[in-house]
C-alpha positions in Angstrom: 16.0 -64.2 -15.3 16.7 -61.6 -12.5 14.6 -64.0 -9.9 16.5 -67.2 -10.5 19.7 -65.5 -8.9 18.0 -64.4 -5.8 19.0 -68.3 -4.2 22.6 -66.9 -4.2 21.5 -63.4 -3.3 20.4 -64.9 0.0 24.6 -65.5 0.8 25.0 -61.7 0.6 22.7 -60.7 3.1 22.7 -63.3 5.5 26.4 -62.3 6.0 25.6 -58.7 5.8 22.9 -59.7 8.6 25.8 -61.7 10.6 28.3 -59.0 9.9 26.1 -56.7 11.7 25.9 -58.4 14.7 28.6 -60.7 15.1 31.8 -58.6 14.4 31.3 -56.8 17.9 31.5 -59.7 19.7 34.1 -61.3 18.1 36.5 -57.9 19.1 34.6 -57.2 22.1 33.2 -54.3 21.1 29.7 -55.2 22.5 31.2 -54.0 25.8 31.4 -50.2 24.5 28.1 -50.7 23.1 26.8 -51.4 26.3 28.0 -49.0 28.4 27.3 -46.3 26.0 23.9 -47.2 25.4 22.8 -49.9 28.4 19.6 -50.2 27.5 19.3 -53.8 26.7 16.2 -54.0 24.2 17.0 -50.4 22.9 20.5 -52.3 21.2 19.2 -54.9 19.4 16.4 -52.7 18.2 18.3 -49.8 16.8 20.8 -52.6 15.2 17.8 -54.2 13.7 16.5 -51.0 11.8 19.9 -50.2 10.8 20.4 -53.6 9.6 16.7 -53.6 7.4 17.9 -50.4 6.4 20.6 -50.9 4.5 19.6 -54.8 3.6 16.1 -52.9 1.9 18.0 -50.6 -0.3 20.7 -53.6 -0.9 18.4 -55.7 -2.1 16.4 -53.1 -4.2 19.7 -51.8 -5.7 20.7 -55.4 -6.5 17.5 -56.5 -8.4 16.8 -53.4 -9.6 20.2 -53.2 -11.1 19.7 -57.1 -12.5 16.2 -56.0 -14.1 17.7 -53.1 -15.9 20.4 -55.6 -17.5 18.1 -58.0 -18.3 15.8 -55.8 -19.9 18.8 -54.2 -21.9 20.3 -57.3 -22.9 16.7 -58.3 -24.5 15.9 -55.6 -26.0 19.1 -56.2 -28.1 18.0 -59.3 -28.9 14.6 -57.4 -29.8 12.9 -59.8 -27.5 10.0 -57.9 -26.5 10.1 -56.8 -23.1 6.5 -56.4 -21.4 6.0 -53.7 -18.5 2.9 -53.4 -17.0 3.4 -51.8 -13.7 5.6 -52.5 -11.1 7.3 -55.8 -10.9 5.7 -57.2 -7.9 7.7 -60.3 -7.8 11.1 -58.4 -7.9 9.3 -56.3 -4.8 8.8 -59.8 -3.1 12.2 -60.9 -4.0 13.7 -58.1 -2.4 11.8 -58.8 1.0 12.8 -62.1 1.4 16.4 -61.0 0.6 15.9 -58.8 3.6 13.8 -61.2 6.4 16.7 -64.1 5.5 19.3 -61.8 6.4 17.7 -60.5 10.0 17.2 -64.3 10.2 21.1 -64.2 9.8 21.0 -61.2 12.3 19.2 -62.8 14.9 21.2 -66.0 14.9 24.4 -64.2 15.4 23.0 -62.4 18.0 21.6 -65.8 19.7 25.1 -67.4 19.0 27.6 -64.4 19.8 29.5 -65.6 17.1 30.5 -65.2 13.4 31.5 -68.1 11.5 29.2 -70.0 13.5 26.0 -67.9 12.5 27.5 -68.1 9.2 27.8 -71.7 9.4 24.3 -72.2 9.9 22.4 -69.8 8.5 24.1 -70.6 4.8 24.2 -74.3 5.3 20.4 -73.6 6.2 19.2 -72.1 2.9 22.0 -73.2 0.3 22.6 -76.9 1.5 19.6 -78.5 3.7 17.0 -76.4 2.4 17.4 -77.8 -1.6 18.6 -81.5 0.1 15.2 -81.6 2.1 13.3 -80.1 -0.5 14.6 -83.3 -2.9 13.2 -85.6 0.3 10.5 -84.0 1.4 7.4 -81.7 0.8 7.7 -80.2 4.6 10.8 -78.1 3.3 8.2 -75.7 2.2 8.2 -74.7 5.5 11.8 -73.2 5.7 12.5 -70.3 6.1 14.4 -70.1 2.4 11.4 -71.9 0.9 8.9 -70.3 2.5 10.1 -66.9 1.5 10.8 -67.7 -2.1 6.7 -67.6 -2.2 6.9 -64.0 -2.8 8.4 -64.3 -5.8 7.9 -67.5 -7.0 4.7 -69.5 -7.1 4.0 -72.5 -5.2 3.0 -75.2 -8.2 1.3 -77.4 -5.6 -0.7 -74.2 -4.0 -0.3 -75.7 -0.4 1.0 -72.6 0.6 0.1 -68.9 -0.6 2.6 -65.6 -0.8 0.9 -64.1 2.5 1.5 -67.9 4.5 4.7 -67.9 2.9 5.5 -64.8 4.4 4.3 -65.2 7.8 6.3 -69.0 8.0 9.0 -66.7 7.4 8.5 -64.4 9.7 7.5 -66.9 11.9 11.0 -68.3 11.7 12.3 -65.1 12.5 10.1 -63.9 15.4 11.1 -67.2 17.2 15.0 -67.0 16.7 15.1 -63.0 17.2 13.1 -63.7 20.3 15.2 -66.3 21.7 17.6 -63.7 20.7 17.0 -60.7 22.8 16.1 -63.0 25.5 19.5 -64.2 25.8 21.3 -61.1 25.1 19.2 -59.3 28.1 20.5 -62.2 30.5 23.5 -62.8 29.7 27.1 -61.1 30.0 28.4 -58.8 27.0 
């Protein structure tokens, strides 16, 4: 039950992700950013841990706080509820909340803009993602879809939780590099 809502989960920290980044360009605050700290790798860095930071604990705070009202509401229906462990797939869930939302992160920062990022990073994963997945088994490969591996299983088994993971990652290595490359070029 609490898996099925992370699709829509995604929206929250992708704009948490673009929020991070793009708010201080929009009111030119990068500029005090820069000349307070002008170390142009140091800035995306330190906004990058900040950002998985608070997107972890988000994430775990959100699912977490979905399990516990799942499990309440069926133990009032004295369903029985099974724990054996920790939920692994909730853990998974909670780290592709957070890699979608420094894939929001990074795009703001390649784009210098907020609605923009926004734009594309939810059109991404809540529009062409489920279109092309409809179309074509090579949406597996987006970041969205890709992800979802850690908490979901693959029914055609073409790709595992760890591949899934590392085409996400991929996905984000590529953009945030593209990223930092730009912002250590260009003007603030």
């Amino acid at each position: 039950v609490v898996l099925q809502a992370v699709p829509y989960l995604q929206a929250g920290t992708i704009s948490l992700g673009v929020l991070a980044v793009g708010t201080e360009y929009a009111d030119g605050q990068i500029h005090t950013t820069l000349r307070c700290v002008p170390d142009r790798l140091a800035v995306p860095a330190a906004k990058a841990v900040a950002y998985l930071a608070w997107a972890a604990g988000t994430a775990v705070t959100a699912l977490a706080v979905g399990l516990l009202t799942a499990r309440i509401a069926l133990a009032t229906r004295d369903v029985p509820v099974v724990t054996d462990g920790v939920p692994w797939d909730v853990v998974g869930a909670a780290a592709h909340l957070t890699l979608v939302g420094l894939l929001g992160l990074a795009l703001a920062a390649l784009l210098r803009a907020v609605v923009s990022a926004l734009v594309v990073t939810l059109s991404l994963v809540l529009v062409v993602s489920p279109v092309l997945d409809a179309i074509t088994p090579h949406a597996r490969y987006l970041p969205d879809r890709a992800g979802a591996l850690l908490y979901l299983p693959d029914p055609e088994r073409v790709l595992t939780p760890a591949t899934g993971l590392l085409v996400l990652l991929g996905w984000v290595v590529v953009i945030a590099g593209g990223a930092v490359a730009a912002f250590r070029r260009r003007d603030a």
